[in-house]
Structures are given as structure tokens and as C-alpha cells.
Z-matrix of the N, CA and C atoms (Angstrom, degrees):
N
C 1 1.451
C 2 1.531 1 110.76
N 3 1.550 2 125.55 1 -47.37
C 4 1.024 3 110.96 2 -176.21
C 5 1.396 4 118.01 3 -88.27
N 6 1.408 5 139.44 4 18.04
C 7 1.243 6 146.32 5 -140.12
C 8 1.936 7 78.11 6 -141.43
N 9 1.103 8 114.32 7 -32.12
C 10 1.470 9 114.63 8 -177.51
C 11 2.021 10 97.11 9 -76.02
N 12 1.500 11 100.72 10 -61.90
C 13 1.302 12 97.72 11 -165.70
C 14 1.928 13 106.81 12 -79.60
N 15 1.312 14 114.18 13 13.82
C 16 1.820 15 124.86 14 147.45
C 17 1.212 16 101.00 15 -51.31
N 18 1.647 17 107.27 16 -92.11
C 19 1.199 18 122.12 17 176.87
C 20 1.418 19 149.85 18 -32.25
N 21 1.515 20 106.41 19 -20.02
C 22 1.557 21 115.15 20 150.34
C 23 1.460 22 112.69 21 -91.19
N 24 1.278 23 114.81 22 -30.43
C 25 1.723 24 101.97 23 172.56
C 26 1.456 25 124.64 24 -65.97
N 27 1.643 26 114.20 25 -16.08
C 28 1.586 27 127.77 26 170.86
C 29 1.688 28 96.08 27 -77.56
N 30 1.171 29 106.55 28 -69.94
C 31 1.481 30 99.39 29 -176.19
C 32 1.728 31 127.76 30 -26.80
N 33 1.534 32 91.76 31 -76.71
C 34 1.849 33 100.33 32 146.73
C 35 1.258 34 131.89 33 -31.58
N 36 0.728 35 130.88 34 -13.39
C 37 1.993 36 136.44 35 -177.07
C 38 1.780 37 98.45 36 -130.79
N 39 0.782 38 122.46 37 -1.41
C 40 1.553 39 117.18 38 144.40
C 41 1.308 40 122.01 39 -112.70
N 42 1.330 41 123.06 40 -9.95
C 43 1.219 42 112.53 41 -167.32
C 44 2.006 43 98.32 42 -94.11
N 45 1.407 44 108.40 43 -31.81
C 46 1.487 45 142.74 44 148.90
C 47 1.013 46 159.71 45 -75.43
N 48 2.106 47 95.49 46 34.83
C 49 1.313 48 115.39 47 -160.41
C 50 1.837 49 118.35 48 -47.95
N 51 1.622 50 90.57 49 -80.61
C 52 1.696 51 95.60 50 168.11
C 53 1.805 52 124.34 51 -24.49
N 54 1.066 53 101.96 52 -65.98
C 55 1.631 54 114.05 53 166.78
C 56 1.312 55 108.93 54 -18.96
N 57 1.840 56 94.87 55 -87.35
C 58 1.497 57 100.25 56 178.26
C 59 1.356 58 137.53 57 -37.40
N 60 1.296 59 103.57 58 -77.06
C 61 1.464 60 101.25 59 154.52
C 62 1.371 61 153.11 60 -64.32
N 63 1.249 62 103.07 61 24.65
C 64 1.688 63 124.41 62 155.22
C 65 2.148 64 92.16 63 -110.18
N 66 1.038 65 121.33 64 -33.18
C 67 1.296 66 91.73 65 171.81
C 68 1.591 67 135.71 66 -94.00
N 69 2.195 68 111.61 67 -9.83
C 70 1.044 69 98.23 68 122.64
C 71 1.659 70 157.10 69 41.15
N 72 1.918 71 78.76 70 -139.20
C 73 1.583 72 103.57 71 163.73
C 74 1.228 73 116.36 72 -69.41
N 75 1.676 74 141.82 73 3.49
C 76 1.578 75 124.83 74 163.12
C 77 1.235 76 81.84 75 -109.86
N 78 1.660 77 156.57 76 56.40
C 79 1.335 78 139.32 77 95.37
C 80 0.859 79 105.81 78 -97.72
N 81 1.281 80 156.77 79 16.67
C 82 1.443 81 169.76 80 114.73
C 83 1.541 82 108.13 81 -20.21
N 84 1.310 83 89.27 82 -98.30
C 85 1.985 84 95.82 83 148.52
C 86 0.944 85 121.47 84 -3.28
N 87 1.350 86 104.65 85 -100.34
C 88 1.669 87 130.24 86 169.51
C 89 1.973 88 121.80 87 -10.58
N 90 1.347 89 103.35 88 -57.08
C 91 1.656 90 110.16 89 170.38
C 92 1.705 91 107.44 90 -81.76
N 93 0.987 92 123.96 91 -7.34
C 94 1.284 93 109.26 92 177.86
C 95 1.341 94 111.04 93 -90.83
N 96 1.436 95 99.21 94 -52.92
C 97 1.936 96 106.57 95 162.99
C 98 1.443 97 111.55 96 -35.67
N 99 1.376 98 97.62 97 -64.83
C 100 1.810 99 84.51 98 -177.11
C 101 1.126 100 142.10 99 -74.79
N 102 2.100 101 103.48 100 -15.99
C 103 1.949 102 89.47 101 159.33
C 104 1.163 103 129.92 102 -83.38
N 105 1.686 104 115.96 103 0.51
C 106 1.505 105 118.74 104 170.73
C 107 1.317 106 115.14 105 -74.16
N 108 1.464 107 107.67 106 -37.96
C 109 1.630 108 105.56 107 162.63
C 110 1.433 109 114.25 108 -48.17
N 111 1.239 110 113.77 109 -79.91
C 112 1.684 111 110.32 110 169.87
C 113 1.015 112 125.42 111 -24.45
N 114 1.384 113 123.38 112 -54.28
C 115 1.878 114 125.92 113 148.71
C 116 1.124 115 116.32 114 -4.55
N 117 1.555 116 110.19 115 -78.97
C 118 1.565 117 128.53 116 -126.18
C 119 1.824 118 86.32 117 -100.85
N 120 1.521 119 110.66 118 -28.88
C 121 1.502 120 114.33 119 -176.67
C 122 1.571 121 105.34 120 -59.55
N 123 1.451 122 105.64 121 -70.25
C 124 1.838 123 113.36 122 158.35
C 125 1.226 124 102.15 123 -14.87
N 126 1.860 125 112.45 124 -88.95
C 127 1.620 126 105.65 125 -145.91
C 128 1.670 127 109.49 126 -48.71
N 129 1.591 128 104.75 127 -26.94
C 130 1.639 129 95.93 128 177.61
C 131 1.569 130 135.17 129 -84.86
N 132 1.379 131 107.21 130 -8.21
C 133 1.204 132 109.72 131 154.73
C 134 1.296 133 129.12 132 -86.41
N 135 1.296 134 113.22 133 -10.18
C 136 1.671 135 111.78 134 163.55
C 137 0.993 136 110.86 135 -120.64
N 138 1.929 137 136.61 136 53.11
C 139 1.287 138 127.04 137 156.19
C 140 1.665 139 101.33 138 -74.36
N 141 1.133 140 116.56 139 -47.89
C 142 1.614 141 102.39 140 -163.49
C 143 1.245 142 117.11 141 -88.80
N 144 1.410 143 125.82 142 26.67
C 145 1.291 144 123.69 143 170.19
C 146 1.549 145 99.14 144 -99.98
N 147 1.290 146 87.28 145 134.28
C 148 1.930 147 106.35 146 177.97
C 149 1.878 148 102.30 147 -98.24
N 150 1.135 149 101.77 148 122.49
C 151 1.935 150 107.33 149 -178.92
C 152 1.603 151 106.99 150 -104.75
């Protein structure tokens, strides 16, 4: 089953180059945006703790 549903997702991503790779790189995007958020959320919840 999953070696079946491989094989249509290869098919699909060649047959759907452009597509794909514009959707991809906006989940590409997408995880980078959000661990910098997570980042920047962190550094601000622990500026005022003194260690």
C-alpha cells in the first residue's frame, strides 16, 4: 500500500513540476517562519530570568 501510494506521489511531482515546487518551498517557508517564531517567543520569555 504504501509503496503504491510512493508511486503516485512520484508520478504527481513530475507530472507537477511547477506546482510542486512552488508548494515545496512555501512549506519551506512555512517551517522556517515558525521555528524563528519559537526562537524569538523563547528568547522573550526568558529575558528576565537571571541563571
Amino acid at each position: 500500500m504504501i509503496k503504491h501510494c510512493l508511486k503516485i506521489a512520484i508520478r504527481n511531482l513530475v507530472k507537477y513540476k511547477v506546482q510542486s515546487a512552488v508548494s515545496i518551498l512555501g512549506l519551506a517557508v512555512g517551517f522556517v517562519c515558525f521555528s524563528l517564531s519559537l526562537y524569538w517567543i523563547h528568547y522573550e520569555m526568558t529575558y528576565d530570568h537571571f541563571r
